[in-house]
GUTI-439381 format. One record per residue: z, y, x of N, C-alpha, C, O in turn. Coordinates in steps of 0.05 Angstrom, whole numbers, plus 5000, padded with zeros to 4 digits. Each point is the difference from the previous one (the first is absolute). Example, Ala and Ser with C-alpha at 12.3 -4.5 7.8 and 13.67 -1.06 7.14 Angstrom:
515648865264500050244982500050245018501350005021 497350214972500150245016501450224985500450225010 
This chain:
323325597294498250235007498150064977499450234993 499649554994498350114987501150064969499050174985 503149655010502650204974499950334999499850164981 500349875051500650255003497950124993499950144980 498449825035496850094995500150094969500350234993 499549604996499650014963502450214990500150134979 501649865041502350174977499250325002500650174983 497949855038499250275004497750184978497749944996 504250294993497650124979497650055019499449935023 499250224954497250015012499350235014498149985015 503350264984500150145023500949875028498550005019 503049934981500949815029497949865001499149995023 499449874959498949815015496950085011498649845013 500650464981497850065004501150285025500750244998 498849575023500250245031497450025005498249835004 502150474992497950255008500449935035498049955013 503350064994499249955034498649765008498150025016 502649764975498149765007497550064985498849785003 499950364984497350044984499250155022498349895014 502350274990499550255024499149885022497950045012 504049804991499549835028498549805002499149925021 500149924950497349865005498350144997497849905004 502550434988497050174997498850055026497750025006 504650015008499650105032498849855011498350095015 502149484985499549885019497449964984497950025013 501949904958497049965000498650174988499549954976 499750255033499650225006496749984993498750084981 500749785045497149955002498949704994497949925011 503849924969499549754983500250144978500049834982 500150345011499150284971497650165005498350024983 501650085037497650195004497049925007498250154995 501649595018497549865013499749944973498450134987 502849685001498249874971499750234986497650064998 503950114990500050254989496650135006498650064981 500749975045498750105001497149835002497950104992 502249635018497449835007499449944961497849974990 504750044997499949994963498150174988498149924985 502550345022499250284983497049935027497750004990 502549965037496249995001498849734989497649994995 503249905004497949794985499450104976497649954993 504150214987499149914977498750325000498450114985 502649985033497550395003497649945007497950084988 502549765036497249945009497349784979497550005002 504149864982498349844980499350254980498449964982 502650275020498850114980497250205004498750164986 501149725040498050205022498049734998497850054992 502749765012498549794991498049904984497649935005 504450064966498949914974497750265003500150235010 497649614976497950214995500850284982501649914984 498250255013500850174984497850024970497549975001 504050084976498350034976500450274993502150124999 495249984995500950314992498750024969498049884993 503850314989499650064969499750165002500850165016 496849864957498750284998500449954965499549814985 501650435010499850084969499150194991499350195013 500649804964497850244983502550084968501149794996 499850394988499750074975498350104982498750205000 501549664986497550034969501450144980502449944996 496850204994501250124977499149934976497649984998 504349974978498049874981499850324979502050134994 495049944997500150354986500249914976499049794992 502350364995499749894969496150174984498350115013 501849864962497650114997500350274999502050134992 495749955018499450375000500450154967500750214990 498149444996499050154977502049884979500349764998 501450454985502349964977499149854984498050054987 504249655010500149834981498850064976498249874989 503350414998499450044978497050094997499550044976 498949995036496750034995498849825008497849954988 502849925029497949725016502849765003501850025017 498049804967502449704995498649805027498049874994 503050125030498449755017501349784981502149974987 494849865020499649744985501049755018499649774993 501650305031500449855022503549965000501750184997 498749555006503249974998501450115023499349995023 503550154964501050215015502449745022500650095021 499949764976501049845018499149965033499149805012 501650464997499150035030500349715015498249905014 504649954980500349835026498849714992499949805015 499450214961498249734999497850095009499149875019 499850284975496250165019501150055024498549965019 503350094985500249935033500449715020499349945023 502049914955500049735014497449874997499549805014 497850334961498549934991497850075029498349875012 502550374990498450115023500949815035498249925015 503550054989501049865020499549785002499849885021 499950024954498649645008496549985010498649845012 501150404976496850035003499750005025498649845011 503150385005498650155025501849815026499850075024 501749744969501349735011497749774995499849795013 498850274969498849695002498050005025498950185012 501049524991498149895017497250175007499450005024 499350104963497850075004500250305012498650105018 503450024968500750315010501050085031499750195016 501849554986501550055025498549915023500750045024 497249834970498049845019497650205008498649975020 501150254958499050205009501550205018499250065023 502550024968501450085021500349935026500450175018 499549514986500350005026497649945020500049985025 498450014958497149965002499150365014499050055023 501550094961499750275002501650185023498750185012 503949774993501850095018499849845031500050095023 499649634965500249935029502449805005500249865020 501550144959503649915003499149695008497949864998 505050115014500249785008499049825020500849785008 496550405002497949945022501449795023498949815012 503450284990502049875034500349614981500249785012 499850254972501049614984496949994996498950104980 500049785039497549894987500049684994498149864994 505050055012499749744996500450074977497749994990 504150114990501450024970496549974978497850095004 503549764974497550004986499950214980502350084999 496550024989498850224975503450004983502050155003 497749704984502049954983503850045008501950094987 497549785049502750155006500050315005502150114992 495750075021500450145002500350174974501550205001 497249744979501050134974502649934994501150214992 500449615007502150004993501450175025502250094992 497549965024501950215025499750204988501850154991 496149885007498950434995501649954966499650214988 501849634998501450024977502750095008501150214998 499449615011503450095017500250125025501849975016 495750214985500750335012498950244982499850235009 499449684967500750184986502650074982501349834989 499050385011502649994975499450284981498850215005 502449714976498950204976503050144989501549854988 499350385014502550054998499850284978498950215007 502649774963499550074980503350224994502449975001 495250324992503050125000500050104975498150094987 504649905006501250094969499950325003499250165018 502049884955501150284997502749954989500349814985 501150305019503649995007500750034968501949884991 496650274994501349984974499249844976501249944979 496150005031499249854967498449755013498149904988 503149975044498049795005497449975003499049774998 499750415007496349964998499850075024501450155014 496549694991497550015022498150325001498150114988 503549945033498750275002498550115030498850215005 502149455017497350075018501149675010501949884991 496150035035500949785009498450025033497950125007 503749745006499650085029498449655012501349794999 496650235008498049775021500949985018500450235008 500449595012500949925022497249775010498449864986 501850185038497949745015501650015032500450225011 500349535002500950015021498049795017499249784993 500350375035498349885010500850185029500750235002 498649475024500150055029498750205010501050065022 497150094973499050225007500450294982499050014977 502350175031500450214985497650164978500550124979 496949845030497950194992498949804979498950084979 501449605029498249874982502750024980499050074979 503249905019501850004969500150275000502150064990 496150225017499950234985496749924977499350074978 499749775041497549944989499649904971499050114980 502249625023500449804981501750194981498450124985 503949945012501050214985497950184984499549964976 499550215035497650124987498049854983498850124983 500949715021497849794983501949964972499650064977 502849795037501249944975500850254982500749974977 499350245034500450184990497950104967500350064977 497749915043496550084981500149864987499350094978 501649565022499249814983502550064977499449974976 503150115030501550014982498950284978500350034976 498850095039498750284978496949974984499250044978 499949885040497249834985500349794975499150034978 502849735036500549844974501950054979500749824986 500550485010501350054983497750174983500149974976 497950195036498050064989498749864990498950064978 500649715037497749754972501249924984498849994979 504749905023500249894986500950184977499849884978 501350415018500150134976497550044991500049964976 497950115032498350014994498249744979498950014978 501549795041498749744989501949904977498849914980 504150115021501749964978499150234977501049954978 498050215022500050284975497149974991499250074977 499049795043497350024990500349674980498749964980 502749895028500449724986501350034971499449864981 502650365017500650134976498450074982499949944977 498750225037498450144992497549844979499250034977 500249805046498249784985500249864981498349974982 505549875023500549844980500350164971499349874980 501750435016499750174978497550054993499650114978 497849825042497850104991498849744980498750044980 502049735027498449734992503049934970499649914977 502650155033500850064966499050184984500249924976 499150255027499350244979497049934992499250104978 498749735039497749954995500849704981498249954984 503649905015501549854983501150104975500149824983 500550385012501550124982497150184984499750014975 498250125043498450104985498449774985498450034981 502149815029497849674981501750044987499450204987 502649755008501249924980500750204975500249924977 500050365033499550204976497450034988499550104978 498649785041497450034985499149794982498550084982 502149675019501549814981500250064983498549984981 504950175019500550074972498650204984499650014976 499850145042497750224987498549864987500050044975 498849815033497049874987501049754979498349884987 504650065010500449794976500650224982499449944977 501750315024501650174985496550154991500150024975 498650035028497050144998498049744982498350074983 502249715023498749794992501149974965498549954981 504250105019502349924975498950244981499549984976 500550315045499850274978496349934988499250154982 499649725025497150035000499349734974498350014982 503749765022500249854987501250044971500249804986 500450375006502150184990500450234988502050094991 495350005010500250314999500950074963499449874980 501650315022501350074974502649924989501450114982 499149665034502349805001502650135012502249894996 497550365020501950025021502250154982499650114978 503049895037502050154988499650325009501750144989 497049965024499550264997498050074987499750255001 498449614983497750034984502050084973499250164982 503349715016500749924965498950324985498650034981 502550155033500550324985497350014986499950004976 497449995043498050064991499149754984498150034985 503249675016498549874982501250134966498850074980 504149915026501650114972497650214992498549924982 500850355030498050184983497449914996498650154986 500349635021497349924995500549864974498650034980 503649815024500849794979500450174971499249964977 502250255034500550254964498350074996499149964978 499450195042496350074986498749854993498350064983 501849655028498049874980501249874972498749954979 503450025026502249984969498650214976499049954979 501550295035498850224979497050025002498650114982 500549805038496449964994499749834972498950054979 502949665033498749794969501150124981498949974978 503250205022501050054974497850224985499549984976 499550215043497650194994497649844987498650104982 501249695026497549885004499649794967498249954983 504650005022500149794970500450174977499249934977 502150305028499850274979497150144992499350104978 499249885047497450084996498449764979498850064979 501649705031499749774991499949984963498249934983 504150155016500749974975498650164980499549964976 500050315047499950264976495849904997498650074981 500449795040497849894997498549934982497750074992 504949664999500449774977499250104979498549924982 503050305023500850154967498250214998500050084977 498150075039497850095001497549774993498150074987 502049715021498749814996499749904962498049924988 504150105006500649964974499650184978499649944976 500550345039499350174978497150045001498950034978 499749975045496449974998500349814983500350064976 499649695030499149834980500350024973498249914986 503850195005500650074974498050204994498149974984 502450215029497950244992497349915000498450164991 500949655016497049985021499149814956498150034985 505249755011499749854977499150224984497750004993 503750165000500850294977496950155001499050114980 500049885038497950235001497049794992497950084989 502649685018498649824982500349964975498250034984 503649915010500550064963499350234995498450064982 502850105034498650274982496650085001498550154987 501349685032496350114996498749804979497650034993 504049744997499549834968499950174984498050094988 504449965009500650264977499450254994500550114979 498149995045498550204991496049964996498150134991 502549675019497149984995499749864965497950034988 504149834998499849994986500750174971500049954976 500950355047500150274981503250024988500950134982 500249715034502950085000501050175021498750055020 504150064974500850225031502449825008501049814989 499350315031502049775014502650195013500150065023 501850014959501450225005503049915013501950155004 498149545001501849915006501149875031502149915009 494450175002499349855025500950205014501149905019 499250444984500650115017502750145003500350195015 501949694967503549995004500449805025501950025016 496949854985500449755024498950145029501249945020 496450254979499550065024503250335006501250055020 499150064954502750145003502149915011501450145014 499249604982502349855006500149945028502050055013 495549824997500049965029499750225018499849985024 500250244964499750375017502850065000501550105016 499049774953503550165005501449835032500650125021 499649594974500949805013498750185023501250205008 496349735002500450165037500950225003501350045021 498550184959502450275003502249885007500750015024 500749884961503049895000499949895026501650075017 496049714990500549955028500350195027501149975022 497350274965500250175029501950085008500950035023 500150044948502350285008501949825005501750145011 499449594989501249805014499150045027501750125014 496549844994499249965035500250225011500749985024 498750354961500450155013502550165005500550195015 501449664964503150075010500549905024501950095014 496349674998501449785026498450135018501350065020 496350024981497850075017498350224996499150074978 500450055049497450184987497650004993499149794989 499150445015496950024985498949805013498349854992 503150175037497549825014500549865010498749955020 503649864971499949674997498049944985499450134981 498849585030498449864998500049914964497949984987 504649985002500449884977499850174981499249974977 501750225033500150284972497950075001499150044977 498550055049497450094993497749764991497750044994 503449765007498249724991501150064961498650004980 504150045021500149984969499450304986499950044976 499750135042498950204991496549994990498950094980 500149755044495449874991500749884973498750074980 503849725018499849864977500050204975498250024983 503850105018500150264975498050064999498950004978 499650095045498250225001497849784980499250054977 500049705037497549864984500749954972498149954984 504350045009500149874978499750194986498649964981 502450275023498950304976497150025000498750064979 499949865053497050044991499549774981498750064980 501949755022499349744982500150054970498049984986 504950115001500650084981497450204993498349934984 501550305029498350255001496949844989498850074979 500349755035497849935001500349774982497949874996 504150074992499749834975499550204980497750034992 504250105000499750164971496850105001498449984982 501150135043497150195000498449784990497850074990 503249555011497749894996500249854967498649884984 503250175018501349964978498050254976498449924983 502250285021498750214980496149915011498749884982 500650155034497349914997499049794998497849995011 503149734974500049804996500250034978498949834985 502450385002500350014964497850204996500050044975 497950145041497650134994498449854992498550054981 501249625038497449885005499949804966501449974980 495749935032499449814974501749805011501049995022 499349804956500949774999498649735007501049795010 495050334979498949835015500050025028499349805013 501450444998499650075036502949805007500249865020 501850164960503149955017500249634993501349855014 496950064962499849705003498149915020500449775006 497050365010498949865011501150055035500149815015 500650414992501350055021502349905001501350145015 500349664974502749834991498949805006501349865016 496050014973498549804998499449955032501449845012 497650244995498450005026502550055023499449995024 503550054968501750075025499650125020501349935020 497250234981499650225020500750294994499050124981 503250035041501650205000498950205015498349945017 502350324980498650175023501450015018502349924997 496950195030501849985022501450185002500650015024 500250154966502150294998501749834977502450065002 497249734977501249964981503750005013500649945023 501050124959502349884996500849724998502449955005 495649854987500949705004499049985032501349885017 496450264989499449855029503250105016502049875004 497650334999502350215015503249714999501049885019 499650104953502249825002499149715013501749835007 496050124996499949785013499550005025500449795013 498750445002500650025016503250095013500749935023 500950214961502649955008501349715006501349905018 497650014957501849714994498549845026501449805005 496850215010498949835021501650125023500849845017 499850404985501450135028503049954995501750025017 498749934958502749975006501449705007502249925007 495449984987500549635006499350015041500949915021 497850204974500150085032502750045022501149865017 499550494970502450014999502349804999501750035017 498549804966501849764995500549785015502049875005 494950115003500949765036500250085017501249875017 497850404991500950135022503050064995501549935018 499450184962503849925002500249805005499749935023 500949894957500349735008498949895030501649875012 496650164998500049985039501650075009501149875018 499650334976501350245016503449914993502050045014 497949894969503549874989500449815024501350045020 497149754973499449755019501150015029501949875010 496050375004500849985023502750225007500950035023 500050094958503050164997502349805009501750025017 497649714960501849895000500149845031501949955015 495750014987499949715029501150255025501249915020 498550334977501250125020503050045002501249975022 500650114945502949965002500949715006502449995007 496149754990501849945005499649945024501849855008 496350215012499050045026502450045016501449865015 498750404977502750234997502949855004501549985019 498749904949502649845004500249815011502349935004 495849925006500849795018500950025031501549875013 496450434995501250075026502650095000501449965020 499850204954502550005004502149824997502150025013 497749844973501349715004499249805024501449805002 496850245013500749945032501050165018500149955024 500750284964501850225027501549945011500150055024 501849794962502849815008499949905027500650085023 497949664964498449815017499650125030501049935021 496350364971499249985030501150185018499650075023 502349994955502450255020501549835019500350055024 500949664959501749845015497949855021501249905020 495550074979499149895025499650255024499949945024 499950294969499950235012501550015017499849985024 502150064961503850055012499049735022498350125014 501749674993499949795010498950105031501050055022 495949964965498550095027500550235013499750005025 501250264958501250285011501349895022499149995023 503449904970502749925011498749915030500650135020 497349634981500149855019497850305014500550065023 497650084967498850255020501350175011499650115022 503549924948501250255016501949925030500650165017 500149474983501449955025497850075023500450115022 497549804967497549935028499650375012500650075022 498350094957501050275008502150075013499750065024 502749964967502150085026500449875025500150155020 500249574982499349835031497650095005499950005025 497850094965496950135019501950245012500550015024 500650244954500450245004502149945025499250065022 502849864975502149885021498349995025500150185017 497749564985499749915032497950295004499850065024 499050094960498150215005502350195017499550025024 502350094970501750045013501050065029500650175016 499349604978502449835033497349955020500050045024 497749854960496850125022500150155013500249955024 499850414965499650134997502250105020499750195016 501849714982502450135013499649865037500650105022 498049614971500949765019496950135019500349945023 498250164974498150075005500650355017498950075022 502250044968500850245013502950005023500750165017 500749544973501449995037498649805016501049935021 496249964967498349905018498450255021499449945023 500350234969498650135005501950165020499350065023 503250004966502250195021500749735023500650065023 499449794972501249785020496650045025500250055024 497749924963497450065018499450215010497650015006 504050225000500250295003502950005014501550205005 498949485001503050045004502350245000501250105018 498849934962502450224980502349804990501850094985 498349705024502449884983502049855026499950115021 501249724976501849905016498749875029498349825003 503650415023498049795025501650095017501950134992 497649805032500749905022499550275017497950134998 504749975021498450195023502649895015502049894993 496750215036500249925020502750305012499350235003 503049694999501750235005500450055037500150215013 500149514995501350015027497049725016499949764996 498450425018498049805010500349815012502250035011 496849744997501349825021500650145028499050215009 502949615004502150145015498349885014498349844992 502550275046499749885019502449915014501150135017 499749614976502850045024500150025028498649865015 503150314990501050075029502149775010500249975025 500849924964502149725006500049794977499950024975 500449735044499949724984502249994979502350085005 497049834968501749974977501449725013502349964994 496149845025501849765007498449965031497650005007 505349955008502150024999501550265003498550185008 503249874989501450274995501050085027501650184994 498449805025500850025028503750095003501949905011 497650344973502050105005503249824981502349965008 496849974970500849754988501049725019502149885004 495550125003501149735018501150055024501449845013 497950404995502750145028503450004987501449825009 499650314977501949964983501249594989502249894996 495250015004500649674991501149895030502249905008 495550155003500749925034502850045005501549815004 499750554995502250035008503349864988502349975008 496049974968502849824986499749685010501849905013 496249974981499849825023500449935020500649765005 499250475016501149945019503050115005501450015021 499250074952504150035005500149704998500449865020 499150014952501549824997498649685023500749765000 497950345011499049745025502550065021501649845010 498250454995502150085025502949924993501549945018 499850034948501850024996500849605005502049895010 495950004980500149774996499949875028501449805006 496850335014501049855029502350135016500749865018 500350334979502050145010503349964989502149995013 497350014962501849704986500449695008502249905003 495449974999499449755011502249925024501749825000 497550445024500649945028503450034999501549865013 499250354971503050135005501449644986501649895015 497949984964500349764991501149775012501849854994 495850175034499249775014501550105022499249845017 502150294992501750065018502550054995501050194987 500449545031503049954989502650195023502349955003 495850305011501349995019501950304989499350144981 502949915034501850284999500450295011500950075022 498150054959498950285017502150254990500050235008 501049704981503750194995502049955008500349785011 501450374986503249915015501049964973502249915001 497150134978501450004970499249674994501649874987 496250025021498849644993502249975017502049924988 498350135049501649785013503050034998501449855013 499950364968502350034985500549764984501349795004 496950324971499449754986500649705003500749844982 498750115044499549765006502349875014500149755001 502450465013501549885014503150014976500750164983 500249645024502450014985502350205004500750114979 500449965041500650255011499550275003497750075003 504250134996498750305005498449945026500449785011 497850415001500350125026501650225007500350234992 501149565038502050305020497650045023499750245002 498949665011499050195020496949964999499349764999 498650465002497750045004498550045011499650245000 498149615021499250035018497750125000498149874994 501550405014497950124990497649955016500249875021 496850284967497149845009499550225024499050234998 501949655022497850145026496649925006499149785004 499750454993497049984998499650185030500850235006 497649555010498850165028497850104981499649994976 498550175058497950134986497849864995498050124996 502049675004497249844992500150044975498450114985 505249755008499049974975500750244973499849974976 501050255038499250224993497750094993499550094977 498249905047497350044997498649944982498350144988 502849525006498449834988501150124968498050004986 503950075001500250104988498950214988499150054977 501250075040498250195001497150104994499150194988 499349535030497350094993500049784969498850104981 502149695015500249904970500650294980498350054983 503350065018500150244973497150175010498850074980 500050015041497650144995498249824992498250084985 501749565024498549944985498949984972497850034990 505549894995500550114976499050214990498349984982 502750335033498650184985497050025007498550134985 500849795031497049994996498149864984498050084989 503149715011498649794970500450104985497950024988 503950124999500950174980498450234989499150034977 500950175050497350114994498349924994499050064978 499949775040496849984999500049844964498250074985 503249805008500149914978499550134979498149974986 503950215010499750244983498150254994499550134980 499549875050497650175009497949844981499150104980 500049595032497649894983499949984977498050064988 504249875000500249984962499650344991498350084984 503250045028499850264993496250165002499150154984 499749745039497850055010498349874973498350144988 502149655006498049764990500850144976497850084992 503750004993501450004980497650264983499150004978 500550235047498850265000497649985004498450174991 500849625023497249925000498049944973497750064994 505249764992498749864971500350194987499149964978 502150305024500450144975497350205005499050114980 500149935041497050215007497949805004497750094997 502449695009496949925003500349734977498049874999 504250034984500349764994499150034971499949804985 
């Protein structure tokens, strides 16, 4: 029998009439659990306390005011300032106001401080929304779940303010900290240009004449006084030699007043004063090829001409009245060395005294010519030198200048999105969708767990209604008691049913369909219940 069994494919071996027929008998070992299934787990959902969520959307605005005129100084990384912001308004102290303030949690008065902050953490949730093409944070939605509907619209709203408030301090407090730290560099950077100012001011002062932009004008000081001493030692010379011809003359005009007093003429003494007239002619018209009338040198050698013709002039005149007088008048006035003061010897000795005059005053004047060129040349032979210590300190002012000019700048700039961030013009927070009030519990879902119930209670009904058909070895086909006999059947004795058990039949299928109903009626009922009030 049971060879046979096995030889049979699997359509044969799966009769649709015996399924049928255990559907029929346990009928209601499917429907009672079926249904006591789907109410237990409906009715636990009427039970569990209900939690209701309230949410809010934030929008994050970008700034009013274009990058390109106002640079925020505040890092553009929304979701770290947001996790930055979220630890804040999660910590201990924030949330303890809150519940301090709202009221939460009032029903656990056994729970201590610390647990209830950690609850009011894991009923909040913070849910962050992209933008579909480039990934950014472009709003994010607050959640708070809590057993009373009004207080998680409540709590919602707080966290709401605190999330827009502390995005306001903290751009704010982040741009003014910018702000600062650029202010206390640049007050760093101005010491330090003023520094160099004052070593570079100290060096030019130490220095002066020394510098490589001085050279141009030392080069022309240095040639004019080149041609000063050269003027000066030319003047010098022509002095000397003025010096030399008084004396001679001054010798000459003394011999000649021997010689005429001893009644000789002296016709030889005044080719020498010719000679030194020709010589300063010759000198002029030299000087006045180089220079004019009224250069200093040509009208100085012009007095000389001029005195020495009076000299000459006032020799001969004395010359002829010296040969009128007596001899006793010209030996005793010889004798006695006394000249008149108009004389021609005084006159030359008074030249010959101004021109020795003349002669140290050149010579001074050479002196300090010279101590000035080489004054001159020594500052230019340190130009090198203090160009290359120049160059040195420039270098290190001109860095300190551009890092001042730089952080002056980025101040300047860090200071005007301080100012748009305090006028809040720059990146913030608005409020798109206000906290909600819910009308139904986010947990449990009612209508959810009506649907859980109902699969539950298939597979409880399937599993005892299975169970029973198992546990019963008895024969309720004519196809099993086929089966079972070795032989065909020839004759059939068919089932006479009086009316009892008619009846009884009878009222069993209305029982049936009435469980049936009412079954389907309650799930169906319960089902519509959770979907309007659940």
């Amino acid at each position: 029998m049971v060879d046979e069994l096995d030889d049979r494919t699997p359509e044969e071996s799966f009769d649709l009439d015996r399924w049928l027929g255990a559907a029929r008998r346990r009928y209601l070992y499917f429907l009672i659990p079926l249904f006591f299934g789907w109410l237990i787990v409906w009715g636990a959902s009427w039970v569990i306390p209900p939690v209701y969520r309230s949410g809010t959307l934030i929008l994050v605005e970008q700034p009013t005011m274009p990058k390109d005129y106002v640079t925020p100084n505040v890092a553009d990384d929304l979701q770290e300032r947001l996790q930055s912001i979220t630890q804040q308004i999660l910590s201990r102290t924030r949330l303890l106001q809150i519940i301090e303030q709202v009221k939460v949690y009032n029903d656990d008065s056994k729970k201590t401080a610390d647990e209830k902050v950690e609850r009011m953490r894991k009923d909040i949730e913070i849910e962050l929304v992209h933008d579909a093409h480039n990934d950014k944070i472009t709003a994010f939605n607050v959640y708070y779940s809590a057993r009373d509907p009004h207080l998680a619209q409540k709590v919602t709203s707080e966290l709401t303010n605190l999330f827009i408030n502390e995005n306001v301090e903290v751009r704010q407090q982040l741009s003014e900290d910018t702000t600062e730290f650029l202010q206390n560099q640049l007050e760093t950077a101005r010491q330090t240009l003023s520094e160099q100012e004052e070593k570079i001011r100290e060096f030019k002062g130490q220095h002066v004449g020394e510098m490589p932009t001085q050279q141009q004008s030392n080069l022309q000081i240095l040639s004019g006084l080149q041609s000063q001493l050269q003027n000066a030692e030319d003047g010098l010379n022509t002095a000397k030699q003025q010096r030399i011809y008084l004396q001679t003359l001054l010798d000459q005009y003394r011999t000649l007043q021997g010689t005429v007093s001893s009644g000789g003429d002296a016709p030889e003494s005044l080719p020498a004063i010719d000679k030194e007239l020709e010589r300063l002619k010759a000198q002029q018209a030299e000087l006045s090829a180089r220079y004019t009338d009224r250069h200093p040198d040509v009208r100085k050698l012009k007095e000389q001409i001029a005195q020495t013709e009076k000299t000459r002039d006032a020799l001969v005149a004395d010359l002829m009245a010296k040969s009128a007088t007596s001899a006793d008048d010209s030996k005793k006035t010889q004798k006695s060395g006394e000249f008149a003061p108009n004389s021609p010897m005084m006159q030359l000795q008074g030249q010959l005294h101004a021109n020795q005059i003349e002669i140290a005053n050149r010579e001074r004047s050479i002196a300090e010519l010279k101590a000035s060129v080489a004054q001159y040349q020594g500052r230019l032979n340190q130009e090198p030198v203090r160009e290359q210590q120049l160059a040195d300190l420039t270098r290190g002012y001109d860095q300190s200048k551009s890092n001042y000019d730089e952080l002056l700048k980025k101040k300047n700039e860090s200071e005007m999105a301080t100012n748009m961030e305090r006028l809040q013009q720059g990146e913030r927070f608005r409020v798109i969708d206000p906290p909600s009030l819910p009308s139904k519990p986010d947990f449990p879902n009612r209508l959810k767990f009506c649907g859980m119930g109902l699969g539950i209670g298939v597979m409880l009904g399937l599993v005892v209604a299975g169970s029973f058909e198992l546990m019963d070895d008895r024969m309720h086909s004519e196809k099993e008691i086929k089966d079972q006999l070795p032989g065909d059947i020839l004759v059939e004795i068919p089932e006479v049913l009086n009316v009892t058990d008619q009846q009884k039949i009878k009222r069993k299928a209305q029982l049936e369909w009435v469980t049936t109903g009412v079954v389907v009626v309650a799930i169906l009922a319960g089902s519509a219940f959770s979907y309007l009030r659940g």
